[in-house]
N, C-alpha and C positions, 0 to 999 in steps of 0.2 A: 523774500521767500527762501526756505530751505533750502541747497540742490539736490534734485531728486537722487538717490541711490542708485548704482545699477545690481546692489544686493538688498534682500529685505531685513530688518531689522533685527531681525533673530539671529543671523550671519553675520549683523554688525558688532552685535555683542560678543560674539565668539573671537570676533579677531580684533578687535577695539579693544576690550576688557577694562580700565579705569575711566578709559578715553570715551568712553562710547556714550553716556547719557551726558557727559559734559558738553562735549562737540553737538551732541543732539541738540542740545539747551542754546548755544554761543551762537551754531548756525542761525536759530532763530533770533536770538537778541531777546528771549522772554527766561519765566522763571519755572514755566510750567509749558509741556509740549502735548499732542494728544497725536497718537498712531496706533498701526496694529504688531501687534508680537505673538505670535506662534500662532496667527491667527484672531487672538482675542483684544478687542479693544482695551489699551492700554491708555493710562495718563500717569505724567510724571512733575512732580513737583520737588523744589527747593524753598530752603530757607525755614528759620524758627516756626513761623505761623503755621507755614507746611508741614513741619514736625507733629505739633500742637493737632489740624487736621488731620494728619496720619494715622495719628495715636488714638482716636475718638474711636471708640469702639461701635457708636454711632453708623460711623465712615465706612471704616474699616475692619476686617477681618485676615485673620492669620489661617482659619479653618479651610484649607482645601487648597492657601495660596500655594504651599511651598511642595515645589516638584518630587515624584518619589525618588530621581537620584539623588537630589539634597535631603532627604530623609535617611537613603538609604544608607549616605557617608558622612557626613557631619550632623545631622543632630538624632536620629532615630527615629522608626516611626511610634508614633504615642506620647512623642515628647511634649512638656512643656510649649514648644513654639508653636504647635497645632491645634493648642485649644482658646478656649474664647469664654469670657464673663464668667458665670461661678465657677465654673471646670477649672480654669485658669485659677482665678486668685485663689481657689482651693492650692492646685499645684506650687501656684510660684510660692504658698508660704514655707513650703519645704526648704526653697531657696534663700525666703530673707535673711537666715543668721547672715549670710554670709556678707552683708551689708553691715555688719557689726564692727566697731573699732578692733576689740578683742578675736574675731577672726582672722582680720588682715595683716595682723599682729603676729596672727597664731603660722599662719600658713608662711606671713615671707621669713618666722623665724626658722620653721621646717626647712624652710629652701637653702637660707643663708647659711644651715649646716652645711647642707646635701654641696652648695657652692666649695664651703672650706675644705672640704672631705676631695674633691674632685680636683682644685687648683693644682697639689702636688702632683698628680698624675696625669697633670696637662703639662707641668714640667720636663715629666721623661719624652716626649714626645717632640718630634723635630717643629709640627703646626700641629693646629687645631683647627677645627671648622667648627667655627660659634655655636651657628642654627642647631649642629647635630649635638654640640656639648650640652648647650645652654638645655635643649630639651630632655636630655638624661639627668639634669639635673634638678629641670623641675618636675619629673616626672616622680624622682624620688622622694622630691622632698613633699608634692602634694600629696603623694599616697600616706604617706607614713601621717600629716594631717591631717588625711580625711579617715583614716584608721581601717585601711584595707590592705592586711596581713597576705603581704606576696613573696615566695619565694624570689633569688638573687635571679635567676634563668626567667621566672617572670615576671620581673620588674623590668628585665631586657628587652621583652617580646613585646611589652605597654609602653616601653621609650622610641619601641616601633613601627608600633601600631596606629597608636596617636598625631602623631606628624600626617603619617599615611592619611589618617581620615579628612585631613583640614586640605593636604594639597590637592586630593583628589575630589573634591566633593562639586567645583564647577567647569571641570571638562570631560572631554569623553578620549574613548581608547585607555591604553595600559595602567594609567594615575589612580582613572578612577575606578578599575576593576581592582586596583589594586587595595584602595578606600574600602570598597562594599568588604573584599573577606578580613579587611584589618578590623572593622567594624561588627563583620559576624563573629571571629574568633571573640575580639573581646565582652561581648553584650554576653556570650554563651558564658567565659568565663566569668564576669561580675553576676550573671545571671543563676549560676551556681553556688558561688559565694554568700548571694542573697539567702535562698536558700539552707545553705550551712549554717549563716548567722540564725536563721529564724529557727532553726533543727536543735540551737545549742550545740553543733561540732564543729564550728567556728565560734572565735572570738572578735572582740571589738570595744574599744571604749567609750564607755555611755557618755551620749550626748555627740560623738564623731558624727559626721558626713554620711557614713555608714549607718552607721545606728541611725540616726533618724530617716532614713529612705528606706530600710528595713520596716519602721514603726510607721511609718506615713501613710493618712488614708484622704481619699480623694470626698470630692463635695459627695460624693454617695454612702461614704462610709465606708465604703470596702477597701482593704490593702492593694498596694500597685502589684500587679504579676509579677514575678520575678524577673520578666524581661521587662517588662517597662520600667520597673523599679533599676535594671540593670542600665537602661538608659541613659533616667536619668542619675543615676554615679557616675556615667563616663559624661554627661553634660556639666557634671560640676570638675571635674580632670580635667576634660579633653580642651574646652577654653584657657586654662590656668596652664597647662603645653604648649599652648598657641603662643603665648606670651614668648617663645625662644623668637620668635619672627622680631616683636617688638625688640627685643635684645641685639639681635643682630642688625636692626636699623640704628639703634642708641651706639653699635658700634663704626657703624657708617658713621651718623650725623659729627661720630666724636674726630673720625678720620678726617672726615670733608673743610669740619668746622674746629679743629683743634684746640681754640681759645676757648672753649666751653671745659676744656679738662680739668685745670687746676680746681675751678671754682666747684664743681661737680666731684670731685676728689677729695675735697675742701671738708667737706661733708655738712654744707650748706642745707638745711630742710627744706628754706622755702624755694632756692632756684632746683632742687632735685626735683621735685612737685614740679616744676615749671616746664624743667626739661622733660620729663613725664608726658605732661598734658602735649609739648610741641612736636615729639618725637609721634605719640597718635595723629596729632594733628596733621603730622606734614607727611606722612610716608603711607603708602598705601594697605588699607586693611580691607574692608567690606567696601566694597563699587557700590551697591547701593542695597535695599530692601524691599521688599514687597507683600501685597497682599490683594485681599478680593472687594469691592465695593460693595457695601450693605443693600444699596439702595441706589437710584439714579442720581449720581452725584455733577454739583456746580463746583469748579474752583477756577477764579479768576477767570470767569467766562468760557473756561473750557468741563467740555459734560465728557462724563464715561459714563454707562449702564450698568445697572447693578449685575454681580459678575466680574465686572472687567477689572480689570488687572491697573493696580494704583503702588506706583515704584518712587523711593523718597532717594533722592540723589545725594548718596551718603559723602562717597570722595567730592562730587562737584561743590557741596558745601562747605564741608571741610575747606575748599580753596575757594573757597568765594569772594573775590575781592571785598563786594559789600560787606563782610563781615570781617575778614582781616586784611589788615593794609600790607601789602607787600605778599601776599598767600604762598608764592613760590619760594619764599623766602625763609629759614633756617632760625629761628629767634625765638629761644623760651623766653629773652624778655618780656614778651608781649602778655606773658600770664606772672609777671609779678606785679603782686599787688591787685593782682586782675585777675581773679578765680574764674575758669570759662562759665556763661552761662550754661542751663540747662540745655536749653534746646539749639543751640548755636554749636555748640562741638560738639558732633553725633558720630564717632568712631563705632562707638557698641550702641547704637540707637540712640533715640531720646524719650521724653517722656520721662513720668517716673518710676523708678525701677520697682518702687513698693505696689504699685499696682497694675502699670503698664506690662508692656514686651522689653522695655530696654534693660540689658542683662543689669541680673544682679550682683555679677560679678565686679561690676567695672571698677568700684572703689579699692576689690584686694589685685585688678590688673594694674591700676595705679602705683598702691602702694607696695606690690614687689616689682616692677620696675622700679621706680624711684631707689630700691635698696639695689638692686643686681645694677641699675646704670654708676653709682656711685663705686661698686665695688669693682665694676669695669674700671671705671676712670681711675680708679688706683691702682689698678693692676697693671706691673712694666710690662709691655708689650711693643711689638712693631708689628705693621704691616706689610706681609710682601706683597710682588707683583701680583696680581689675582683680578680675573672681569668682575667690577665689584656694579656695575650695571643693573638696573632696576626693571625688568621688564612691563612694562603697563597695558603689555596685553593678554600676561598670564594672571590670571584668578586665585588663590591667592599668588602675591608675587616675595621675591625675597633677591636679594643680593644672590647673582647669578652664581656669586662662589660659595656663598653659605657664610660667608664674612671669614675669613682664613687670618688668625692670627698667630704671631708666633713670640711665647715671654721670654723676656731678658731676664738679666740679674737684677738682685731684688726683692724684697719682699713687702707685699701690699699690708699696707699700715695697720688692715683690719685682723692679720691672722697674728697668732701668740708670738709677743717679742721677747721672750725671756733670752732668745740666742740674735736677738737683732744686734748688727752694730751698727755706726753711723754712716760708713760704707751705704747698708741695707738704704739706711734713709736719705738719703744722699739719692740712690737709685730710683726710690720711689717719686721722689719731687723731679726727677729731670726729667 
Protein backbone atom coordinates (compact mmCIF):
# COMPACT_ATOMS: atom_id res chain seq x y z
CA UNK A 1 0.00 0.00 0.00
CA UNK A 2 0.66 3.48 -0.65
CA UNK A 3 2.09 5.60 2.59
CA UNK A 4 -0.70 7.68 3.61
CA UNK A 5 0.08 11.53 3.00
CA UNK A 6 0.14 13.81 5.94
CA UNK A 7 -0.93 16.59 2.82
CA UNK A 8 -3.81 15.98 0.48
CA UNK A 9 -3.00 15.57 -3.07
CA UNK A 10 -3.58 18.89 -4.29
CA UNK A 11 -0.70 20.26 -2.06
CA UNK A 12 1.16 17.29 -3.40
CA UNK A 13 1.10 18.59 -6.74
CA UNK A 14 2.12 22.01 -5.79
CA UNK A 15 5.27 21.15 -4.13
CA UNK A 16 6.05 17.85 -6.17
CA UNK A 17 5.53 19.42 -9.49
CA UNK A 18 7.26 16.50 -12.20
CA UNK A 19 7.64 14.24 -9.22
CA UNK A 20 4.30 14.09 -8.13
CA UNK A 21 2.08 11.58 -10.41
CA UNK A 22 5.22 9.56 -10.87
CA UNK A 23 5.93 8.78 -7.15
CA UNK A 24 2.04 8.50 -6.89
CA UNK A 25 2.30 5.83 -9.69
CA UNK A 26 5.96 3.98 -8.22
CA UNK A 27 4.51 4.14 -4.52
CA UNK A 28 1.97 1.81 -5.85
CA UNK A 29 3.80 -0.47 -8.09
CA UNK A 30 0.71 -0.02 -10.82
CA UNK A 31 0.19 1.93 -14.07
CA UNK A 32 -2.87 3.60 -13.15
CA UNK A 33 -3.93 5.11 -9.43
CA UNK A 34 -7.50 6.30 -8.26
CA UNK A 35 -7.84 9.32 -5.53
CA UNK A 36 -9.28 12.60 -4.88
CA UNK A 37 -8.01 16.19 -6.12
CA UNK A 38 -9.41 19.33 -5.20
CA UNK A 39 -12.07 17.22 -4.02
CA UNK A 40 -13.24 15.53 -7.21
CA UNK A 41 -12.58 12.01 -8.01
CA UNK A 42 -9.66 11.52 -9.98
CA UNK A 43 -7.88 8.66 -11.96
CA UNK A 44 -4.57 8.57 -13.58
CA UNK A 45 -3.17 6.59 -16.13
CA UNK A 46 0.14 5.60 -18.04
CA UNK A 47 1.36 4.14 -21.04
CA UNK A 48 0.34 4.00 -25.07
CA UNK A 49 -3.06 2.22 -24.40
CA UNK A 50 -3.65 4.93 -21.77
CA UNK A 51 -2.80 7.44 -24.44
CA UNK A 52 -5.10 5.73 -26.93
CA UNK A 53 -8.09 5.76 -23.89
CA UNK A 54 -7.47 9.31 -23.09
CA UNK A 55 -7.72 10.42 -26.45
CA UNK A 56 -11.37 8.67 -27.15
CA UNK A 57 -13.53 11.29 -27.05
CA UNK A 58 -15.84 8.59 -25.96
CA UNK A 59 -13.69 8.79 -22.53
CA UNK A 60 -12.89 11.81 -22.42
CA UNK A 61 -13.53 15.45 -22.49
CA UNK A 62 -11.41 18.58 -22.55
CA UNK A 63 -14.88 20.73 -22.11
CA UNK A 64 -14.83 22.25 -18.58
CA UNK A 65 -11.57 20.07 -17.62
CA UNK A 66 -8.99 22.96 -17.68
CA UNK A 67 -9.05 25.35 -14.66
CA UNK A 68 -9.91 29.20 -15.34
CA UNK A 69 -6.10 30.15 -14.18
CA UNK A 70 -4.82 27.92 -16.96
CA UNK A 71 -7.13 29.55 -19.28
CA UNK A 72 -6.58 32.62 -17.98
CA UNK A 73 -2.57 32.48 -18.84
CA UNK A 74 -1.51 29.95 -21.25
CA UNK A 75 -4.21 29.06 -23.50
CA UNK A 76 -7.39 31.62 -23.32
CA UNK A 77 -10.70 31.24 -22.72
CA UNK A 78 -12.51 30.09 -26.00
CA UNK A 79 -9.55 28.35 -27.02
CA UNK A 80 -9.21 25.49 -29.13
CA UNK A 81 -8.41 23.16 -26.01
CA UNK A 82 -11.95 23.72 -24.64
CA UNK A 83 -13.91 22.32 -27.16
CA UNK A 84 -15.01 18.81 -28.05
CA UNK A 85 -16.37 16.76 -31.46
CA UNK A 86 -17.68 19.17 -34.21
CA UNK A 87 -16.64 22.43 -32.37
CA UNK A 88 -13.23 21.12 -32.18
CA UNK A 89 -12.33 19.62 -35.47
CA UNK A 90 -14.20 22.72 -36.96
CA UNK A 91 -11.38 24.74 -34.96
CA UNK A 92 -8.31 22.67 -35.02
CA UNK A 93 -8.65 22.79 -39.02
CA UNK A 94 -7.63 26.25 -38.77
CA UNK A 95 -4.50 24.79 -37.22
CA UNK A 96 -3.63 21.94 -39.70
CA UNK A 97 -1.58 23.88 -42.32
CA UNK A 98 0.78 24.00 -39.78
CA UNK A 99 1.38 20.21 -39.92
CA UNK A 100 2.57 20.87 -43.52
CA UNK A 101 6.26 20.16 -44.67
CA UNK A 102 6.21 23.76 -46.30
CA UNK A 103 5.19 25.47 -42.96
CA UNK A 104 7.90 23.92 -40.81
CA UNK A 105 10.04 24.88 -43.49
CA UNK A 106 8.54 28.26 -43.69
CA UNK A 107 8.67 29.34 -39.89
CA UNK A 108 12.28 27.76 -38.91
CA UNK A 109 13.41 29.62 -42.15
CA UNK A 110 11.90 32.88 -40.38
CA UNK A 111 13.64 32.00 -37.30
CA UNK A 112 17.02 30.92 -38.75
CA UNK A 113 17.19 34.67 -40.01
CA UNK A 114 15.86 36.39 -36.86
CA UNK A 115 19.00 33.66 -35.13
CA UNK A 116 21.60 35.28 -37.73
CA UNK A 117 20.53 38.86 -37.25
CA UNK A 118 20.92 38.35 -33.36
CA UNK A 119 24.41 36.25 -33.01
CA UNK A 120 26.48 39.56 -33.73
CA UNK A 121 24.78 41.31 -31.08
CA UNK A 122 25.30 38.52 -28.56
CA UNK A 123 28.91 39.07 -29.55
CA UNK A 124 29.09 42.65 -27.95
CA UNK A 125 27.90 41.41 -24.88
CA UNK A 126 30.17 40.00 -21.99
CA UNK A 127 26.96 36.60 -21.48
CA UNK A 128 23.89 35.82 -22.69
CA UNK A 129 21.10 34.14 -20.98
CA UNK A 130 19.83 31.47 -23.77
CA UNK A 131 16.02 31.25 -22.38
CA UNK A 132 15.82 35.16 -22.65
CA UNK A 133 17.89 35.25 -26.21
CA UNK A 134 16.49 32.26 -27.83
CA UNK A 135 12.98 33.65 -27.12
CA UNK A 136 13.50 37.18 -28.82
CA UNK A 137 14.39 35.47 -31.23
CA UNK A 138 11.80 33.39 -31.94
CA UNK A 139 9.46 35.61 -31.25
CA UNK A 140 10.63 37.47 -34.21
CA UNK A 141 11.02 35.30 -36.42
CA UNK A 142 7.33 33.59 -35.85
CA UNK A 143 5.74 36.86 -36.20
CA UNK A 144 7.05 37.95 -39.17
CA UNK A 145 5.76 34.08 -40.39
CA UNK A 146 2.64 34.22 -39.27
CA UNK A 147 2.47 37.85 -40.94
CA UNK A 148 1.62 39.98 -37.94
CA UNK A 149 2.84 43.58 -38.73
CA UNK A 150 4.33 44.85 -35.19
CA UNK A 151 6.15 47.71 -34.62
CA UNK A 152 10.24 47.22 -33.05
CA UNK A 153 8.85 48.50 -29.26
CA UNK A 154 6.05 45.87 -29.84
CA UNK A 155 7.76 43.15 -31.00
CA UNK A 156 9.55 43.92 -27.44
CA UNK A 157 6.61 43.95 -25.24
CA UNK A 158 5.49 40.14 -27.23
CA UNK A 159 9.30 38.78 -26.54
CA UNK A 160 7.74 39.68 -23.08
CA UNK A 161 4.78 38.89 -22.66
CA UNK A 162 5.03 35.41 -24.03
CA UNK A 163 7.53 33.67 -21.76
CA UNK A 164 5.26 35.52 -18.98
CA UNK A 165 2.17 33.41 -20.07
CA UNK A 166 3.97 29.90 -20.08
CA UNK A 167 5.84 30.44 -16.65
CA UNK A 168 3.05 31.68 -14.86
CA UNK A 169 0.19 29.68 -15.94
CA UNK A 170 0.71 26.64 -13.12
CA UNK A 171 1.26 28.48 -9.78
CA UNK A 172 0.05 31.04 -7.82
CA UNK A 173 1.21 34.59 -6.37
CA UNK A 174 3.40 37.25 -8.48
CA UNK A 175 4.20 34.64 -11.92
CA UNK A 176 0.99 34.17 -12.37
CA UNK A 177 -0.64 37.53 -11.92
CA UNK A 178 1.95 38.35 -13.88
CA UNK A 179 0.79 35.79 -16.81
CA UNK A 180 -3.03 37.01 -16.70
CA UNK A 181 -1.99 40.88 -17.68
CA UNK A 182 0.84 39.51 -20.04
CA UNK A 183 -2.05 37.56 -21.48
CA UNK A 184 -4.69 40.56 -21.30
CA UNK A 185 -2.39 43.10 -22.84
CA UNK A 186 -1.66 40.86 -25.67
CA UNK A 187 -5.21 39.22 -26.67
CA UNK A 188 -6.50 43.10 -26.61
CA UNK A 189 -3.64 43.79 -28.84
CA UNK A 190 -3.87 40.91 -31.48
CA UNK A 191 -7.65 41.46 -30.83
CA UNK A 192 -7.43 44.77 -32.38
CA UNK A 193 -5.08 43.79 -35.10
CA UNK A 194 -7.97 41.32 -36.07
CA UNK A 195 -10.10 43.83 -36.47
CA UNK A 196 -7.78 46.27 -38.47
CA UNK A 197 -7.16 43.32 -40.89
CA UNK A 198 -10.80 42.60 -41.34
CA UNK A 199 -11.43 46.88 -41.49
CA UNK A 200 -8.75 46.74 -44.57
CA UNK A 201 -6.40 49.39 -42.27
CA UNK A 202 -4.06 46.64 -41.68
CA UNK A 203 -2.30 44.42 -43.91
CA UNK A 204 -1.27 40.95 -44.07
CA UNK A 205 -0.24 38.16 -46.59
CA UNK A 206 -2.77 35.98 -48.00
CA UNK A 207 -2.74 32.65 -46.89
CA UNK A 208 -0.47 33.79 -43.31
CA UNK A 209 -1.48 32.68 -39.92
CA UNK A 210 -3.05 35.84 -39.76
CA UNK A 211 -5.15 35.90 -42.63
CA UNK A 212 -6.66 32.64 -42.10
CA UNK A 213 -7.73 33.22 -38.25
CA UNK A 214 -9.07 36.47 -39.60
CA UNK A 215 -11.16 34.29 -42.43
CA UNK A 216 -11.93 31.33 -40.17
CA UNK A 217 -15.42 30.34 -39.25
CA UNK A 218 -16.45 27.89 -36.67
CA UNK A 219 -18.82 24.63 -37.27
CA UNK A 220 -21.65 27.36 -36.95
CA UNK A 221 -20.65 29.40 -39.73
CA UNK A 222 -20.05 32.36 -37.93
CA UNK A 223 -16.38 34.29 -37.81
CA UNK A 224 -14.32 33.96 -34.41
CA UNK A 225 -14.82 37.39 -32.14
CA UNK A 226 -12.00 39.28 -32.50
CA UNK A 227 -10.98 38.05 -29.13
CA UNK A 228 -11.25 34.62 -29.55
CA UNK A 229 -9.84 34.97 -33.00
CA UNK A 230 -7.02 37.04 -31.00
CA UNK A 231 -6.46 33.87 -28.91
CA UNK A 232 -6.15 31.81 -30.99
CA UNK A 233 -2.86 33.79 -33.00
CA UNK A 234 -1.15 33.91 -29.78
CA UNK A 235 -2.01 29.82 -29.47
CA UNK A 236 -0.14 29.42 -32.77
CA UNK A 237 2.92 32.20 -31.19
CA UNK A 238 2.82 31.51 -27.74
CA UNK A 239 3.82 27.56 -28.12
CA UNK A 240 6.40 28.27 -31.07
CA UNK A 241 8.13 30.81 -27.84
CA UNK A 242 8.00 28.01 -25.71
CA UNK A 243 10.39 26.41 -27.73
CA UNK A 244 13.36 28.80 -26.01
CA UNK A 245 12.91 26.34 -22.95
CA UNK A 246 13.52 23.31 -25.26
CA UNK A 247 16.78 25.40 -26.56
CA UNK A 248 17.96 26.02 -23.40
CA UNK A 249 17.73 22.19 -22.47
CA UNK A 250 19.52 21.31 -26.05
CA UNK A 251 22.13 23.61 -24.36
CA UNK A 252 22.32 21.81 -21.12
CA UNK A 253 22.21 18.28 -22.72
CA UNK A 254 25.05 19.77 -25.01
CA UNK A 255 27.07 20.84 -21.82
CA UNK A 256 26.36 17.78 -19.68
CA UNK A 257 26.92 15.37 -22.71
CA UNK A 258 29.57 17.25 -24.86
CA UNK A 259 30.22 14.09 -27.28
CA UNK A 260 26.98 15.01 -28.83
CA UNK A 261 28.54 18.41 -30.39
CA UNK A 262 30.66 17.63 -33.17
CA UNK A 263 28.12 15.22 -34.74
CA UNK A 264 25.17 17.73 -34.17
CA UNK A 265 27.39 20.50 -35.64
CA UNK A 266 28.21 17.98 -38.33
CA UNK A 267 24.91 19.00 -39.66
CA UNK A 268 23.90 15.38 -39.58
CA UNK A 269 19.70 15.39 -40.51
CA UNK A 270 19.05 12.24 -39.05
CA UNK A 271 20.98 12.41 -35.36
CA UNK A 272 19.52 16.37 -35.38
CA UNK A 273 15.91 14.58 -35.52
CA UNK A 274 17.13 12.34 -32.82
CA UNK A 275 18.62 14.76 -30.59
CA UNK A 276 15.29 16.68 -31.08
CA UNK A 277 12.90 13.84 -30.19
CA UNK A 278 15.66 13.01 -26.78
CA UNK A 279 16.21 16.43 -25.78
CA UNK A 280 11.63 16.42 -25.36
CA UNK A 281 12.13 13.28 -24.20
CA UNK A 282 14.32 13.66 -21.34
CA UNK A 283 13.96 17.12 -19.96
CA UNK A 284 10.80 18.36 -18.37
CA UNK A 285 7.85 20.01 -20.36
CA UNK A 286 4.04 19.16 -19.46
CA UNK A 287 3.90 17.07 -15.92
CA UNK A 288 0.87 15.66 -17.15
CA UNK A 289 -2.70 16.42 -18.83
CA UNK A 290 -6.23 16.32 -18.09
CA UNK A 291 -9.64 16.13 -18.55
CA UNK A 292 -13.43 15.13 -17.54
CA UNK A 293 -14.97 11.45 -17.93
CA UNK A 294 -17.87 11.22 -20.25
CA UNK A 295 -19.39 8.48 -18.65
CA UNK A 296 -18.69 6.08 -15.58
CA UNK A 297 -15.53 4.87 -16.60
CA UNK A 298 -13.40 1.13 -16.10
CA UNK A 299 -9.63 1.23 -16.75
CA UNK A 300 -7.66 -1.71 -15.47
CA UNK A 301 -10.04 -2.36 -12.69
CA UNK A 302 -9.94 1.06 -11.55
CA UNK A 303 -13.66 3.24 -11.85
CA UNK A 304 -13.93 7.12 -11.85
CA UNK A 305 -17.59 8.65 -12.21
CA UNK A 306 -18.52 10.46 -14.99
CA UNK A 307 -17.12 13.98 -14.05
CA UNK A 308 -14.17 13.12 -12.44
CA UNK A 309 -11.07 14.11 -13.23
CA UNK A 310 -8.93 11.46 -15.74
CA UNK A 311 -4.87 12.84 -15.81
CA UNK A 312 -2.52 11.05 -18.56
CA UNK A 313 1.09 10.91 -16.90
CA UNK A 314 2.93 12.94 -19.49
CA UNK A 315 6.63 13.15 -17.80
CA UNK A 316 6.10 9.61 -15.78
CA UNK A 317 5.92 8.26 -19.36
CA UNK A 318 8.05 9.96 -20.91
CA UNK A 319 10.53 7.98 -18.33
CA UNK A 320 9.15 4.98 -18.14
CA UNK A 321 11.44 2.38 -18.00
CA UNK A 322 8.90 0.00 -19.91
CA UNK A 323 9.26 2.00 -22.60
CA UNK A 324 12.93 3.22 -22.67
CA UNK A 325 15.79 1.39 -21.47
CA UNK A 326 18.03 3.34 -19.39
CA UNK A 327 14.89 6.57 -19.12
CA UNK A 328 17.19 8.70 -16.95
CA UNK A 329 19.64 8.43 -19.43
CA UNK A 330 20.86 11.26 -22.11
CA UNK A 331 20.82 9.25 -25.67
CA UNK A 332 19.38 10.45 -28.93
CA UNK A 333 20.76 7.25 -30.14
CA UNK A 334 17.80 5.41 -29.01
CA UNK A 335 15.64 7.24 -31.90
CA UNK A 336 18.05 6.46 -34.81
CA UNK A 337 16.75 4.48 -37.07
CA UNK A 338 13.85 4.23 -34.47
CA UNK A 339 11.23 7.05 -35.21
CA UNK A 340 9.22 7.46 -31.75
CA UNK A 341 6.02 5.89 -31.80
CA UNK A 342 2.84 7.78 -31.81
CA UNK A 343 1.64 7.30 -28.60
CA UNK A 344 4.82 6.25 -26.54
CA UNK A 345 6.46 9.89 -26.72
CA UNK A 346 3.84 12.24 -25.52
CA UNK A 347 5.79 15.55 -24.68
CA UNK A 348 2.88 17.69 -26.60
CA UNK A 349 0.24 14.87 -26.09
CA UNK A 350 -0.65 11.93 -28.21
CA UNK A 351 -3.20 10.80 -30.33
CA UNK A 352 -3.53 12.19 -33.58
CA UNK A 353 -2.90 15.67 -34.21
CA UNK A 354 -5.24 15.80 -37.44
CA UNK A 355 -8.17 15.05 -35.28
CA UNK A 356 -7.38 14.71 -31.74
CA UNK A 357 -6.12 17.35 -28.84
CA UNK A 358 -2.42 16.49 -29.49
CA UNK A 359 -0.93 19.86 -30.71
CA UNK A 360 -0.53 20.50 -34.09
CA UNK A 361 2.37 22.16 -33.74
CA UNK A 362 4.58 19.35 -32.62
CA UNK A 363 6.24 18.62 -36.24
CA UNK A 364 7.24 22.66 -36.79
CA UNK A 365 8.57 22.25 -32.55
CA UNK A 366 10.64 19.45 -33.97
CA UNK A 367 11.88 20.78 -36.89
CA UNK A 368 13.01 24.32 -35.51
CA UNK A 369 14.73 22.68 -32.92
CA UNK A 370 16.53 20.40 -34.75
CA UNK A 371 17.82 23.66 -36.94
CA UNK A 372 18.47 26.22 -33.76
CA UNK A 373 20.25 22.72 -31.76
CA UNK A 374 22.58 22.43 -34.77
CA UNK A 375 23.23 26.09 -35.00
CA UNK A 376 23.91 25.93 -31.28
CA UNK A 377 26.30 23.27 -31.62
CA UNK A 378 28.22 25.29 -34.06
CA UNK A 379 28.32 28.20 -32.24
CA UNK A 380 32.00 28.81 -30.19
CA UNK A 381 30.89 29.29 -26.89
CA UNK A 382 31.74 28.35 -23.28
CA UNK A 383 30.11 28.04 -20.22
CA UNK A 384 30.65 29.81 -17.10
CA UNK A 385 29.95 29.16 -13.54
CA UNK A 386 26.10 29.36 -13.29
CA UNK A 387 23.33 27.11 -10.97
CA UNK A 388 22.48 25.21 -14.22
CA UNK A 389 19.96 22.96 -11.81
CA UNK A 390 16.66 21.81 -13.01
CA UNK A 391 14.03 22.41 -10.62
CA UNK A 392 11.29 19.55 -10.70
CA UNK A 393 9.05 21.19 -8.53
CA UNK A 394 8.53 24.27 -10.48
CA UNK A 395 5.85 24.05 -13.31
CA UNK A 396 7.08 24.79 -16.16
CA UNK A 397 10.88 24.40 -15.05
CA UNK A 398 14.12 25.63 -16.87
CA UNK A 399 17.78 25.77 -16.05
CA UNK A 400 17.78 27.93 -12.90
CA UNK A 401 20.13 30.39 -14.89
CA UNK A 402 18.30 30.60 -18.04
CA UNK A 403 21.36 28.64 -19.56
CA UNK A 404 24.19 31.53 -19.42
CA UNK A 405 26.47 31.43 -22.20
CA UNK A 406 29.36 33.24 -23.14
CA UNK A 407 31.05 33.25 -27.43
CA UNK A 408 34.58 32.92 -28.13
CA UNK A 409 36.29 33.58 -31.35
CA UNK A 410 35.12 32.25 -34.24
CA UNK A 411 32.60 32.09 -36.60
CA UNK A 412 29.70 29.44 -36.86
CA UNK A 413 30.02 27.68 -40.17
CA UNK A 414 26.39 28.57 -41.02
CA UNK A 415 26.72 32.50 -41.28
CA UNK A 416 28.45 34.39 -44.63
CA UNK A 417 32.23 33.23 -45.14
CA UNK A 418 33.21 35.65 -47.67
CA UNK A 419 35.75 37.24 -44.57
CA UNK A 420 36.15 33.74 -43.01
CA UNK A 421 39.84 32.60 -42.58
CA UNK A 422 41.06 29.20 -41.51
CA UNK A 423 41.81 30.79 -38.17
CA UNK A 424 37.67 31.28 -38.05
CA UNK A 425 37.46 27.47 -38.80
CA UNK A 426 40.00 26.17 -36.90
CA UNK A 427 37.75 27.83 -34.00
CA UNK A 428 34.64 26.62 -35.06
CA UNK A 429 35.89 22.60 -34.82
CA UNK A 430 37.66 23.07 -31.44
Amino acid sequence: MRPHRLVPESLALLSEGYAWLPDLLRARGETTVGFRLLGHPALVLRGPEAVRFFYDEAHVRRHGALPAPVLSTLFGHGAVHTLDGAAHRARKSLFLPLLETDAVAGSAEHIATAWDEAVPRWRERPDVVLFDAVGRVITRGVRRWAGVPLAEHEEGALARDLPAMVSGFATAGPRHWRARRARSRQEQRFADLVTEVRSGRAETPAGSVLDRVCRHRDADGAELTPRVAAVELLNVIRPTVALSRFVAFAAHALHRWPGNTDRLASGDPEFATAFAHEVRRFYPFAPFLGGRAVTDLTWQGRQVPAGGLVLLDVYGQNHDERLWKDPYAFRPERFLGHPPCRDELIPQGGGDPRTGHRCPGEAMTVGILEMLSQRLAALPYEVPPQDLTIALHRVPTRPRSGMIIRLTAGRPPWMPRDEETDTDRRAVRS
